[in-house]
Structures are given as C-alpha cells and as structure tokens.
C-alpha positions as CSV (number, residue, x, y, z in Angstrom):
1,X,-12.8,-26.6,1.3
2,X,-9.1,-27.5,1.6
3,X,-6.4,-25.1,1.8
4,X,-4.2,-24.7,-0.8
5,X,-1.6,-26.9,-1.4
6,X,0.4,-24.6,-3.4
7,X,2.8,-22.7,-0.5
8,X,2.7,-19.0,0.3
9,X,6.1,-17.9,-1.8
10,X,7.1,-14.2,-2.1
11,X,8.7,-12.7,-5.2
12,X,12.2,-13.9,-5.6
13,X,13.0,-10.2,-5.6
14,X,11.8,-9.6,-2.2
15,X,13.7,-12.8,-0.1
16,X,15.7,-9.9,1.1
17,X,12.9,-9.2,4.0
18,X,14.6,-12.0,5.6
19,X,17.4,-10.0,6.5
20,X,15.3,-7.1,8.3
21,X,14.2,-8.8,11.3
22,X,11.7,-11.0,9.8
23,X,12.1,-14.5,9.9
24,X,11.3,-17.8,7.2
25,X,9.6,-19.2,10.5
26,X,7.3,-16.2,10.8
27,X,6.6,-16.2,7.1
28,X,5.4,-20.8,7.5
29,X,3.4,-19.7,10.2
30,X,1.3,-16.9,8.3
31,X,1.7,-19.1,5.3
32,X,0.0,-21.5,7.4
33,X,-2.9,-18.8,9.0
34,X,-3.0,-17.5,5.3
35,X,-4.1,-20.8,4.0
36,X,-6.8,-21.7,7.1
37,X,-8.5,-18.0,6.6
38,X,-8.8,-18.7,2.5
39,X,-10.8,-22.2,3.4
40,X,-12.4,-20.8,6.0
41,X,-14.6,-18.5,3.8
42,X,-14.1,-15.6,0.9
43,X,-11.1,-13.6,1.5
44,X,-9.2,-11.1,-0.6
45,X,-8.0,-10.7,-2.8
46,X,-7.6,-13.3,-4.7
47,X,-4.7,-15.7,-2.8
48,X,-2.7,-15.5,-6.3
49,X,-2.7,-11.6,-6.0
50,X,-1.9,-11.1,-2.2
51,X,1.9,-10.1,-3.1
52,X,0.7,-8.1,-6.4
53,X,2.3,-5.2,-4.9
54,X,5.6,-6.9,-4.7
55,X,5.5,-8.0,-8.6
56,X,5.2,-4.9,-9.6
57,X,8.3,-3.1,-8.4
58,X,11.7,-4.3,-7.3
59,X,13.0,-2.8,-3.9
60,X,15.9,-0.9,-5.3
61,X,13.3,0.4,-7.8
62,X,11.1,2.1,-5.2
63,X,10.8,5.7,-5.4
64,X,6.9,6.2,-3.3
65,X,5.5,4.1,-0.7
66,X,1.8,4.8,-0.4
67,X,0.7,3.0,2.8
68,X,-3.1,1.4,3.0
69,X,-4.5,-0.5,5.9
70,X,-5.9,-4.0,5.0
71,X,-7.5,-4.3,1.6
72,X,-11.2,-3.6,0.2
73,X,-13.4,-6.0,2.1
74,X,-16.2,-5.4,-1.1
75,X,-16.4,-8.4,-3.5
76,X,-14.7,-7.5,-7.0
77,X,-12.5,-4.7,-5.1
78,X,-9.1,-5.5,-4.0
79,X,-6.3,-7.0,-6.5
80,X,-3.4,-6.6,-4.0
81,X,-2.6,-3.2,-4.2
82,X,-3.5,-0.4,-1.6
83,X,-6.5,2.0,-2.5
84,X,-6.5,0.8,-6.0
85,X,-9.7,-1.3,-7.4
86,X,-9.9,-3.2,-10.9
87,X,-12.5,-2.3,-13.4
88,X,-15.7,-2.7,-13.6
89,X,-15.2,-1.9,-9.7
90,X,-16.5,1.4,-8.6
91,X,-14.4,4.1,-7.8
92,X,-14.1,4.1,-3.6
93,X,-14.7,7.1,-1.6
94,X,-10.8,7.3,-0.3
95,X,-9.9,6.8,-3.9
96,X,-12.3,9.8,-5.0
97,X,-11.0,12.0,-2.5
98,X,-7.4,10.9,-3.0
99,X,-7.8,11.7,-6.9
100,X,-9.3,15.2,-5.6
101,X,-5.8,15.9,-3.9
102,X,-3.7,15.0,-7.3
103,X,-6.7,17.2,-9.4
104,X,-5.8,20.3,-6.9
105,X,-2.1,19.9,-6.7
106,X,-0.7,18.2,-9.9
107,X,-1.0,20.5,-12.1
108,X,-2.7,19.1,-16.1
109,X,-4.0,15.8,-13.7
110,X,-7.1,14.6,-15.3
111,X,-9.4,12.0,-14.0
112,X,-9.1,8.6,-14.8
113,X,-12.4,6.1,-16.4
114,X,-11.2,3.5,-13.6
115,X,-9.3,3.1,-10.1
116,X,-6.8,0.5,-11.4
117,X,-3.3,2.3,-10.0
118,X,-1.0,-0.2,-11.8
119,X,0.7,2.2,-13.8
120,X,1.9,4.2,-10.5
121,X,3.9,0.3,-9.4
122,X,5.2,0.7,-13.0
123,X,6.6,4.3,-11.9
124,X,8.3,3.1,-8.6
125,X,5.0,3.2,-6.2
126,X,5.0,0.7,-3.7
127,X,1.2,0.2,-3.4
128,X,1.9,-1.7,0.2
129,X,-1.4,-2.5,2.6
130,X,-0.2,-3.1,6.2
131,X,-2.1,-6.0,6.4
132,X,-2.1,-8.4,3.0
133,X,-5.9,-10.0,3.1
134,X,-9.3,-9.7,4.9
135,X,-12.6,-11.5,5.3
136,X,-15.0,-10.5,2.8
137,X,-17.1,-7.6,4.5
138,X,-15.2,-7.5,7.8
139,X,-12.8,-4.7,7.6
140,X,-9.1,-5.5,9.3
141,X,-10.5,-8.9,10.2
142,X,-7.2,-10.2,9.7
143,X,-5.2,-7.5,11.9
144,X,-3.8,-10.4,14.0
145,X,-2.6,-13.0,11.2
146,X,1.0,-11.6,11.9
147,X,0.7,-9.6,8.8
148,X,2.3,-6.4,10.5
149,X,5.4,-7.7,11.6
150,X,5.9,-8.5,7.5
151,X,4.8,-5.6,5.9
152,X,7.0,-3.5,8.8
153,X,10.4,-6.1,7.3
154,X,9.3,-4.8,4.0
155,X,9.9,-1.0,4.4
156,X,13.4,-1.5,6.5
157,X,14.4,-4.1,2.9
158,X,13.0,-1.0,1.0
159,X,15.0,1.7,2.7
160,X,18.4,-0.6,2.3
161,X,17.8,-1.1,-1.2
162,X,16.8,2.4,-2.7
163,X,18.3,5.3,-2.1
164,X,15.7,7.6,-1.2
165,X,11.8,6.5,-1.0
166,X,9.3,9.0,0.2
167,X,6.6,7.3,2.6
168,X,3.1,8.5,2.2
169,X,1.6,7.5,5.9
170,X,-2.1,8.5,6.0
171,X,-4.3,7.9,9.2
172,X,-3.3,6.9,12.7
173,X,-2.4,2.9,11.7
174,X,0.0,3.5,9.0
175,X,1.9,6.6,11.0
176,X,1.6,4.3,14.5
177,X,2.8,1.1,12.5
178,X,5.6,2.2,10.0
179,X,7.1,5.8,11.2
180,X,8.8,4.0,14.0
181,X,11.0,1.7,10.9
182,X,11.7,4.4,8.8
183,X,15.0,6.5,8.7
184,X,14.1,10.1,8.4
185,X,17.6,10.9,7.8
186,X,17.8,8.9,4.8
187,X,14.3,8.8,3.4
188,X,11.3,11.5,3.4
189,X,7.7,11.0,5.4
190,X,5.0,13.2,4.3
191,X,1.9,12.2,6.5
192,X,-1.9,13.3,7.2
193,X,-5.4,11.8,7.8
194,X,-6.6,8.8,6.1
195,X,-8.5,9.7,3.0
196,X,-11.9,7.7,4.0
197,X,-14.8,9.8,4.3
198,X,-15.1,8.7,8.3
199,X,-12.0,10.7,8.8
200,X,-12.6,13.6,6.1
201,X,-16.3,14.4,7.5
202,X,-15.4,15.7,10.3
203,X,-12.8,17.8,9.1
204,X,-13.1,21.5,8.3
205,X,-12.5,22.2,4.3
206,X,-9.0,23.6,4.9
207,X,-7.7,20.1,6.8
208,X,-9.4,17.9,4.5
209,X,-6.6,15.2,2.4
210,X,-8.2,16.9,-0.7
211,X,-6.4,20.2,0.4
212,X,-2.6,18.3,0.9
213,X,0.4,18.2,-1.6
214,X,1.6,15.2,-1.1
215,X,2.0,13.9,-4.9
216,X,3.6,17.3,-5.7
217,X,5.8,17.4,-3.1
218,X,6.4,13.6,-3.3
219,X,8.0,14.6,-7.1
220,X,9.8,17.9,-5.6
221,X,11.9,15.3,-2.8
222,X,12.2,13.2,-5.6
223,X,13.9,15.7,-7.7
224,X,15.5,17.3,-5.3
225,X,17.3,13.7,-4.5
226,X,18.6,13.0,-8.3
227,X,15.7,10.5,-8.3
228,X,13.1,10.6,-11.6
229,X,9.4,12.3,-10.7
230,X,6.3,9.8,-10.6
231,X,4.1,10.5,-13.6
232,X,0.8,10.4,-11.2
233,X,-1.4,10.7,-14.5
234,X,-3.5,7.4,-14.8
C-alpha cells in the first residue's frame, strides 16, 4: 500500500499552533510518520478524521477540554474524538463509567442510545486525545510519532484564544503531559483518575471517577467566568 498522497493539513482555524512553540517542520515530519504508520497496516481512525476534534470547535470557542490518551485501538471505535465512539459501536467501559459521573452529578442527565459525543464539540468541548492515531489493537502504539509535542501547542493556542477553558485531566498521562502548559491563573484544572476500569478496580467506591463533579463543577467555573454552561445531555 502507498501512503497517501493527499498531505496531513490541519483546520485553517487551528494554523495558530504555529505560534505556540510548535513548528511547520515538526508538523512535515509527523505528516510524514503519519503517512508510513497508515501504509504500514490499519490505524485509526480513519486518516480523514484524525483532526475531527479540531472541526468541530474553533479555539476562541472552547469552553471544556476533556483530555484522552491515544484513541480506541478496537475496529469501528474511534472517529477522532476522545472517549467518544460512533454507533453501532458499543458503549466502552471508560465511557460507561464516565456517563455514571454526569448521571450522579448533573442533575435530569439521562443516558444516551449511543457514545457519539459530537454534540458536547458543538457546546465548546475540545474532545482532544494526546496522541491523534494508533495501530489497530496496540494501545499508545503511536506514543512516539511526535504526537505530544502537537497536542501540548494545541492547549497553549487554546488558552490565548478563549478566555477561560476548564481542563478536565484524568489519569497520570494527561496530568504529566498538559498541566505543566496550562495557566492556572487564567484557566481552571479539575483532575482525577482515568475513567478505565484498570484504574477504577482498584479503587474504593468513595474514590471511584463515578463519585467526581467534574461536569457540574465544569458549568459552575463556567458561570462563575461570564462564560455559557455546557448542556452535557447527549
């Protein structure tokens, strides 16, 4: 298989990341890593969708940044937005225990049929994975693309364009990658365990990311900031 010959291009919305540290030259180089993983073998998501995220909501426009790790590495799962799956996909364990949290502490939440978080990016939610693609079945088989040093240009364009974003950082990655880049006098960071059930199990019921407010007191900093509430119903 060839690689594509269509280049790696972000959102024209986005071209500000290359004035946060980030360089075009960086960006050829995973453009060219980007395009040997894809011929190598099945990656996702799908190379069309790897900057879905970005489409969906400009920079200024970002009011939530909910930080994943690399996408789902399960055929049919990933479309390019963190935790979120297309239907007829199943409903992943993080997802189900991240939906727990919003039933517990949003209050009139209901469940959704499907895992498709879409209309969160139409609210303001950055839906950002640290690291864009992976090898089908090999979780963060792509750790050392150079996807990091992107996603870490993104939130520093983020925190210069909006006025006040509230980072969601769940599990030891995201806090270790993105606190260091983020402003705390400017923006809000609300962190705790990753939502997988490796992290949850061994958790006592009180700990668990079922038992955190994050969503409601995502909308409270919000508020509090003269910035509109996500509507987190799906």
């Amino acid at each position: 298989m060839l690689p594509s010959t269509s280049p790696l291009t972000l959102p024209p919305a986005w071209s500000g990341v290359f004035d946060h540290g980030y360089t075009r030259e960086q960006f050829a180089a995973l453009s060219v890593a980007i395009d040997e993983a894809y011929a190598q073998g099945a990656v996702f998501p799908a190379r069309d969708r790897i900057f879905h995220a970005l489409e969906l909501v400009r920079p200024a426009e970002v009011k939530v940044v909910i930080l994943g790790q690399d996408p789902y590495p399960t055929p049919g799962n990933a479309h390019g937005l963190s935790f979120s799956v297309m239907p007829p996909a199943r409903t992943p364990a993080s997802l189900k225990n991240i939906f727990q949290s919003l039933a517990r502490s949003v209050p009139g939440w209901c469940p959704p049929v499907c895992g498709n978080l879409e209309p969160w990016a139409r609210e303001g939610v950055l839906l950002l994975n640290l690291i864009l693609t992976v090898r089908s079945g090999e979780p963060m088989s792509h750790a050392r693309l150079g996807w990091q040093a992107f996603t870490q240009a993104v939130l520093r364009f983020v925190q210069a364009e909006a006025p006040f974003v509230v980072f969601l950082l769940w599990g030891g990655k995201a806090v270790a990658s993105a606190q260091p880049h983020i402003d705390t006098a400017k923006h809000a960071i609300l962190i705790d365990q990753h939502p997988s059930p490796l992290a949850q199990n061994r958790l006592p019921p009180e700990q668990k990311f079922a038992a955190n407010n994050h969503f409601a007191e995502a909308n409270r900093l919000l508020v509090q900031h003269g910035r509109p509430p996500i509507n987190w119903q799906l």
